[in-house]
N, CA, C and O of each residue as an XYZ file, in Angstrom:
508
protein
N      -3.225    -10.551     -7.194
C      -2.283     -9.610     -6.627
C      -2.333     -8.318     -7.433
O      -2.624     -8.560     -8.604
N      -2.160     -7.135     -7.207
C      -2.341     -5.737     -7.188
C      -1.078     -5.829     -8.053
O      -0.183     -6.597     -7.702
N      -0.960     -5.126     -9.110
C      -0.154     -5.001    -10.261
C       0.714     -3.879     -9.823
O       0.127     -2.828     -9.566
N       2.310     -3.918     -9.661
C       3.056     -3.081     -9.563
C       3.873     -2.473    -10.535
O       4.184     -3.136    -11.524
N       4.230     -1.433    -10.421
C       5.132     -0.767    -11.624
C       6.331     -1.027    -11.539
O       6.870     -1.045    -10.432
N       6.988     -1.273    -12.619
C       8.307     -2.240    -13.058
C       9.037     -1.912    -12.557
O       9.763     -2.877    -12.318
N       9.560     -0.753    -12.013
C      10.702     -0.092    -11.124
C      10.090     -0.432     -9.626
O      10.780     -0.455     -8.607
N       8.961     -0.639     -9.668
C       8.766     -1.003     -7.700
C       9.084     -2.400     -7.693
O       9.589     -3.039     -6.769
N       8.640     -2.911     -9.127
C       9.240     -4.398     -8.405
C      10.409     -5.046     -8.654
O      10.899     -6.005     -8.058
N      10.897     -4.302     -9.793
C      13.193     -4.126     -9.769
C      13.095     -3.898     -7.788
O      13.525     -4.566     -6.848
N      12.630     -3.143     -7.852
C      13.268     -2.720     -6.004
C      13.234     -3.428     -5.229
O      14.131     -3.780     -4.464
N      11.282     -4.035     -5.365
C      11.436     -5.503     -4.663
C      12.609     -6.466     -4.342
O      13.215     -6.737     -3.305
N      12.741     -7.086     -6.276
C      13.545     -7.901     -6.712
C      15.556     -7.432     -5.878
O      16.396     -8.222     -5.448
N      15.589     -6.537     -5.937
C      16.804     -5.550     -5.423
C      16.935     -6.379     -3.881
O      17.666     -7.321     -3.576
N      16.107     -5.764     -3.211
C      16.051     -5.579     -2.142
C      16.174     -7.410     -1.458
O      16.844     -7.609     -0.444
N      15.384     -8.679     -2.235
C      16.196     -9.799     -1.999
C      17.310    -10.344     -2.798
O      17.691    -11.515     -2.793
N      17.780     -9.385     -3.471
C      19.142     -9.911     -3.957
C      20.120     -9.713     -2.691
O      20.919    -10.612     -2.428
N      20.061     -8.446     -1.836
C      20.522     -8.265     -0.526
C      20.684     -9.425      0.805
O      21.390     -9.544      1.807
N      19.557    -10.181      0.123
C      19.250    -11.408      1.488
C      18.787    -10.478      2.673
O      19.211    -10.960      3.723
N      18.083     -9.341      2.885
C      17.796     -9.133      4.139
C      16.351     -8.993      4.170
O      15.838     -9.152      3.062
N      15.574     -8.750      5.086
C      14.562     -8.891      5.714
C      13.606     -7.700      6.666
O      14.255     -6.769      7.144
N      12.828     -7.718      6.802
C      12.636     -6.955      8.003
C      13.097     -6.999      9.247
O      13.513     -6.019      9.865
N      13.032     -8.366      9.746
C      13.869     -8.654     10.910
C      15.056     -8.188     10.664
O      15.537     -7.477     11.546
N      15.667     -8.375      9.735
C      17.247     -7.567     10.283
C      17.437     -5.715      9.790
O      18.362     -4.911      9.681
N      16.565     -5.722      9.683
C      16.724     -4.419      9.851
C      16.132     -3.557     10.856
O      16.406     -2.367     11.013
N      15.041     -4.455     11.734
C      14.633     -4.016     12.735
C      14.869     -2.794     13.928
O      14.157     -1.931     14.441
N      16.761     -3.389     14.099
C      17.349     -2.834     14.676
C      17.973     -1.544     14.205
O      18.317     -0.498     14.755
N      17.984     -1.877     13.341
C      18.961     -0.718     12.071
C      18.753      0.764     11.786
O      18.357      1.266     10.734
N      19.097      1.373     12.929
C      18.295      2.620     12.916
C      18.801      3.565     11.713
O      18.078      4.294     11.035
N      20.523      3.360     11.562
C      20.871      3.478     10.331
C      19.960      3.663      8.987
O      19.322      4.672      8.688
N      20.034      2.701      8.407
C      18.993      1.877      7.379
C      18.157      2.381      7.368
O      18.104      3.016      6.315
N      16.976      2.604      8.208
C      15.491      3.539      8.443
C      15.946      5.026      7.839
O      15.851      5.629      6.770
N      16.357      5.194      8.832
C      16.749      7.088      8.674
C      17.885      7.369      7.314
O      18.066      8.526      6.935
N      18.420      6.510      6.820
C      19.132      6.453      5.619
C      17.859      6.375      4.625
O      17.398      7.316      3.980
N      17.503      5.344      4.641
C      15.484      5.214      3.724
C      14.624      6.242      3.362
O      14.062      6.453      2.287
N      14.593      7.025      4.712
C      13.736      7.998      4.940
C      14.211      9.165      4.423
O      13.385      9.708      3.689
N      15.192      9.720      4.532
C      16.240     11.179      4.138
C      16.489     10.864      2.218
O      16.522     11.845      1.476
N      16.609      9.738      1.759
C      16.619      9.498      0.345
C      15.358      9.654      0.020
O      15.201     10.550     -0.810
N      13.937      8.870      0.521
C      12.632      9.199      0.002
C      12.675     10.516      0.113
O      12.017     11.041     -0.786
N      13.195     11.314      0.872
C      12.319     13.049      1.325
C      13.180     13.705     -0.511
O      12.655     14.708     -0.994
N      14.281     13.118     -1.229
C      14.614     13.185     -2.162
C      13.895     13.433     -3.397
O      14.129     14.348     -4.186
N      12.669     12.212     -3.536
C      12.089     12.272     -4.869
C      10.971     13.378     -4.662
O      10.257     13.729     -3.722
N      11.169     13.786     -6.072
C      10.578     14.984     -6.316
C       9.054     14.382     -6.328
O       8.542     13.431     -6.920
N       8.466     15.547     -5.233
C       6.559     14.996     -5.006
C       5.606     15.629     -6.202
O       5.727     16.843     -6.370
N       5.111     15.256     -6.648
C       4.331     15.701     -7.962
C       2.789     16.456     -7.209
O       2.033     17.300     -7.689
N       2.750     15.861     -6.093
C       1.271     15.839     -5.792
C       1.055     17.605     -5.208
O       1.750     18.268     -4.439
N      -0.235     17.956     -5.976
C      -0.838     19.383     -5.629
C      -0.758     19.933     -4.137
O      -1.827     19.785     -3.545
N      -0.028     20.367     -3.590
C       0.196     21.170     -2.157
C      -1.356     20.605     -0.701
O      -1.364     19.822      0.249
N      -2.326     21.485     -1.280
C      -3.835     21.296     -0.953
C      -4.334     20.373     -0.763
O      -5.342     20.225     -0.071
N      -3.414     19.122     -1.645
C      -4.211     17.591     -1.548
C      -3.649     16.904     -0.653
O      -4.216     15.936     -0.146
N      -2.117     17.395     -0.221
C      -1.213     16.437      0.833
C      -1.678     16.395      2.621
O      -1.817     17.171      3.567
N      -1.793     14.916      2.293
C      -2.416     14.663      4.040
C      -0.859     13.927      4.704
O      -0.429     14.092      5.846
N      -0.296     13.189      3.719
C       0.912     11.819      4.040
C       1.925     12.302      3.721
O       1.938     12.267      2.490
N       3.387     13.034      4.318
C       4.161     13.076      3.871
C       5.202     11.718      2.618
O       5.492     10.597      3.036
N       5.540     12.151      1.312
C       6.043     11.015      0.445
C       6.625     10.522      1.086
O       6.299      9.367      1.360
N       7.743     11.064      1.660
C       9.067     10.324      2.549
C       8.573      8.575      3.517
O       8.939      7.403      3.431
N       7.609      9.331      4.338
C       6.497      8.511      5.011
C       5.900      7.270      3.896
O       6.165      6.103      4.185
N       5.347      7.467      3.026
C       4.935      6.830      1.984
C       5.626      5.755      1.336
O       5.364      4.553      1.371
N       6.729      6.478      0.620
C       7.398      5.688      0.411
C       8.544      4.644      1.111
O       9.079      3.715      0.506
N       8.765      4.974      2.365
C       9.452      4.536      3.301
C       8.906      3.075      4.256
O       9.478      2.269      4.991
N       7.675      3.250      3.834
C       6.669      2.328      4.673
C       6.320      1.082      3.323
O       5.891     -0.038      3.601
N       6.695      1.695      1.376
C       6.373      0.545      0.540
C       8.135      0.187      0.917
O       8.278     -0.929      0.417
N       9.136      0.484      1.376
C      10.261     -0.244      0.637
C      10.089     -1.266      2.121
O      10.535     -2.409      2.021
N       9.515     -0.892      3.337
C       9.807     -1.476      4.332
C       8.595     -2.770      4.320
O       8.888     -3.859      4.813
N       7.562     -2.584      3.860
C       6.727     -3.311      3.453
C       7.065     -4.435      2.455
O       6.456     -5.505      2.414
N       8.202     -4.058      1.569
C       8.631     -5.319      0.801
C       9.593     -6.002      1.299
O       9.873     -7.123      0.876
N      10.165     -5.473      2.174
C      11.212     -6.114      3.386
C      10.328     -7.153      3.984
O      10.692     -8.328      4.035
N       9.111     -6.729      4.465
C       8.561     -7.601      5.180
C       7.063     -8.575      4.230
O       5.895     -8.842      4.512
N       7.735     -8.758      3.367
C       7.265     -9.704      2.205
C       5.742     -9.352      1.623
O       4.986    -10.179      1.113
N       5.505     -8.134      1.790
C       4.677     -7.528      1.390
C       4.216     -7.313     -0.270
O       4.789     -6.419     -0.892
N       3.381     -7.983     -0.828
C       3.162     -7.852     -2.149
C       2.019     -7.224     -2.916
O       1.927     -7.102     -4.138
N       1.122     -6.828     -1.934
C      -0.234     -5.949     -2.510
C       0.245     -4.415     -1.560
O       1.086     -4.074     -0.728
N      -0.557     -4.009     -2.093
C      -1.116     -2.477     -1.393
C      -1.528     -2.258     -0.251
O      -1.135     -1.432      0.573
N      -2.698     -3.348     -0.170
C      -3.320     -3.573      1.036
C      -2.302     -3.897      2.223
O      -2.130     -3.252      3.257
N      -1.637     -5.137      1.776
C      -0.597     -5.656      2.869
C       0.054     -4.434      3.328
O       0.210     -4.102      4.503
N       0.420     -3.796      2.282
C       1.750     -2.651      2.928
C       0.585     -2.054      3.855
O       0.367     -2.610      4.932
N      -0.034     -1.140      3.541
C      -0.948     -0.249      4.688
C      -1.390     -0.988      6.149
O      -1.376     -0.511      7.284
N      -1.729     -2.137      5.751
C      -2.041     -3.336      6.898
C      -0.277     -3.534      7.873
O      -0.304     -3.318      9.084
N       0.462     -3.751      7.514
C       1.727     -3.829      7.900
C       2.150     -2.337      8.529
O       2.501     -2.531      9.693
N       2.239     -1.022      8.210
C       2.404     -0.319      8.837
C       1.455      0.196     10.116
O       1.709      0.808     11.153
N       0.052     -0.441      9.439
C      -0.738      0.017     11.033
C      -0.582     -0.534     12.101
O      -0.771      0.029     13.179
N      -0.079     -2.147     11.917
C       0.487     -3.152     12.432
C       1.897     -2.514     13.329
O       1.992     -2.826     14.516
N       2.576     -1.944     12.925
C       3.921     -1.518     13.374
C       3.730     -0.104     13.350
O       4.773      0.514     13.138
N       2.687      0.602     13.508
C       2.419      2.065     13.257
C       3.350      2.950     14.561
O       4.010      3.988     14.503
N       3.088      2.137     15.545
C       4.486      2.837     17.179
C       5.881      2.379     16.804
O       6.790      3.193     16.964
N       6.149      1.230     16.347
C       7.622      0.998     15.795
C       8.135      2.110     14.756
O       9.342      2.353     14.773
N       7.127      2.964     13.643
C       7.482      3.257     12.235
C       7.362      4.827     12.901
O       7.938      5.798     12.408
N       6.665      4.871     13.885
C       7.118      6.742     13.918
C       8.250      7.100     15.017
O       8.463      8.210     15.503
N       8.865      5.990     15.264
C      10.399      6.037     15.350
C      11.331      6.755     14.759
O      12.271      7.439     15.165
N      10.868      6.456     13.647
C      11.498      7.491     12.153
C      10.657      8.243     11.436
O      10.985      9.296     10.890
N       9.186      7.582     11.392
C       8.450      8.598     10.256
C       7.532      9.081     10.598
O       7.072      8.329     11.457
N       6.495     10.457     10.408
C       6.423     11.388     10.548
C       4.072     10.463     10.946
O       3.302     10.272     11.886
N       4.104     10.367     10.169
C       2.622     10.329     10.371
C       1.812     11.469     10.541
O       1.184     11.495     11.599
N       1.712     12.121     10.011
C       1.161     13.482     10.314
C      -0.564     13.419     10.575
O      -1.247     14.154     11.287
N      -0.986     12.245      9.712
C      -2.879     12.064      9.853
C      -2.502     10.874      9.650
O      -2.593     10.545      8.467
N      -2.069     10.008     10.419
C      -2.233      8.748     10.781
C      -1.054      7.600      9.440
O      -0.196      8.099      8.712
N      -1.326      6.427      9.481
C      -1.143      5.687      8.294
C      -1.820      5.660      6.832
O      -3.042      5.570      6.716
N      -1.362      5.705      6.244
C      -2.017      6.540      4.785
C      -2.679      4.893      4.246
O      -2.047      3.837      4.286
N      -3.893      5.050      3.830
C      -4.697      4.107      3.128
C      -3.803      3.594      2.519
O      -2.637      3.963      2.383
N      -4.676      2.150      1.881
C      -3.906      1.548      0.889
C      -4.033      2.224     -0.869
O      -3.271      2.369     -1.825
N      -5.418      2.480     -0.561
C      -5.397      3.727     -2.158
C      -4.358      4.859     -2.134
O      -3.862      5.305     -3.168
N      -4.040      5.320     -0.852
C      -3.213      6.676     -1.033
C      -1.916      5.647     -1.175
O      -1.177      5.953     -2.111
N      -1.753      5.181     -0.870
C      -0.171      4.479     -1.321
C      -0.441      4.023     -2.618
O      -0.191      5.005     -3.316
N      -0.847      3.002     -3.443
C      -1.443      2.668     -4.381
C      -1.052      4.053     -5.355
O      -0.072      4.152     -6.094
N      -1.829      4.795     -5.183
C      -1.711      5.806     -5.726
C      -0.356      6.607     -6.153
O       0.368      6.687     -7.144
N      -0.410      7.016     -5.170
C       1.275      7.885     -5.043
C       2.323      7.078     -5.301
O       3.266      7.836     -5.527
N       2.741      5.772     -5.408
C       3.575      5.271     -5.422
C       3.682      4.814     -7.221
O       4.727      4.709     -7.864
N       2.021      4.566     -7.819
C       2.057      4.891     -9.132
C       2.235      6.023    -10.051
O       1.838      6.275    -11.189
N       2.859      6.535     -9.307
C       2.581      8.627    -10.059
C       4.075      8.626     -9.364
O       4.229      9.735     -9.876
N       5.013      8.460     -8.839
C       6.088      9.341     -8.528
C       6.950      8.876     -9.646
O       6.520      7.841    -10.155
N       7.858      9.262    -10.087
C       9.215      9.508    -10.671
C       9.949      7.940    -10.071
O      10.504      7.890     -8.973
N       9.840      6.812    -10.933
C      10.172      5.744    -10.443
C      11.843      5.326    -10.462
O      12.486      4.521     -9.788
N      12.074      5.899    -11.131
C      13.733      5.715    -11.547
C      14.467      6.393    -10.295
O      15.266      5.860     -9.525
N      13.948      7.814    -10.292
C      14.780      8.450     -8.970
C      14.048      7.191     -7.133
O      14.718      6.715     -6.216
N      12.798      7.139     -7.346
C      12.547      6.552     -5.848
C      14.045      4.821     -6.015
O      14.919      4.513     -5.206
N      13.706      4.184     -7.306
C      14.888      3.478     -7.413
C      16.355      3.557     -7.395
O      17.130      2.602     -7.362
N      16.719      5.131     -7.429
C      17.716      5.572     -7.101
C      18.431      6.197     -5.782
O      19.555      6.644     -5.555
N      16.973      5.973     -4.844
C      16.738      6.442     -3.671
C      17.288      4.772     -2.937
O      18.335      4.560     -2.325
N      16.409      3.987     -3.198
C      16.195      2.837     -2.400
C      17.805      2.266     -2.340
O      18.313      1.903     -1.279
N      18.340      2.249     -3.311
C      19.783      2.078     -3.835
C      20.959      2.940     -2.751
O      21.588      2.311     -1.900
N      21.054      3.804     -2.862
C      21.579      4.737     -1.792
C      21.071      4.588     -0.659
O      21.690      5.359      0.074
N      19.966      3.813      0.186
C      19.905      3.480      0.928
C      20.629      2.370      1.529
O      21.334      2.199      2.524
N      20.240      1.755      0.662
C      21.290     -0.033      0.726
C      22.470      0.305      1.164
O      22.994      0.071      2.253
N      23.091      1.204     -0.292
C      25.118      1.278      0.432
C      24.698      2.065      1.364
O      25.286      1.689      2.378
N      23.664      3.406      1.759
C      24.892      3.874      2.771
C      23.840      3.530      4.351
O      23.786      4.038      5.471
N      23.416      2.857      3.930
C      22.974      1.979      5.774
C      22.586      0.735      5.710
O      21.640      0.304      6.368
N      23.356     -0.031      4.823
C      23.590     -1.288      5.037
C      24.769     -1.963      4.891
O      24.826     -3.168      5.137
C-alpha cells in the first residue's frame, strides 16, 4: 500500500470515527459542496503554469475516496473515474480526472494541518 502522510491518514482515521460512508453521503449534497468550498480554502502551493486540476477538485475526490474505503492513490483516481458524472455534480474537472501521480503528488505537498482543518469543518457543518 502507497504510504500516506500522517495528517491524511488522522483524516482517514477521522472520517470512520464518524461511522459514515460513501453511501450515505451519496445523497448529501450538503456534505459535497460543504467539502468542496473548505478544500477551495487550503492555500495551493503549486506554480500557476503547472495547474491542469483544480486543488478543491483534488482534494475533494481524496476525502471522498476514503469515504469509499479507498487506501492507495491509485484506488482514489480509479474511484473518481468510476463516478466521474456523479463527482461533477459538484466538482469542476476542468481536464478530466487528475492521475493518480497528480493526486499522489499534490496531496503530499499541500499544507496538511489546514486540508485537516478543512475536512473537519466539513463534518460539522454538512453533517
Amino acid at each position: 500500500m502507497a504510504r500516506k502522510a500522517g495528517k491524511i491518514g488522522d483524516i482517514q482515521e477521522k472520517l470512520k470515527n464518524y461511522h459514515i460512508g460513501i453511501k450515505d453521503i451519496a445523497g448529501n449534497d450538503i456534505f459535497i459542496q460543504c467539502l468542496s468550498k473548505e478544500a477551495a480554502k487550503v492555500p495551493d502551493y503549486r506554480h500557476p503554469s503547472y495547474i491542469k486540476h483544480k486543488l478543491q477538485d483534488i482534494l475533494s475526490i481524496c476525502i471522498l475516496g476514503f469515504l469509499a474505503d479507498c487506501n492507495e492513490w491509485e484506488e482514489i483516481a480509479d474511484f473518481a473515474r468510476q463516478k466521474e458524472k456523479w463527482l461533477k455534480k459538484y466538482l469542476e474537472f476542468p481536464n478530466g480526472v487528475p492521475s493518480s501521480d497528480t493526486i499522489r503528488i499534490v496531496a503530499g505537498n499541500i499544507d496538511a494541518s489546514y486540508f485537516y482543518q478543512a475536512v473537519v469543518q466539513s463534518l460539522e457543518g454538512g453533517w
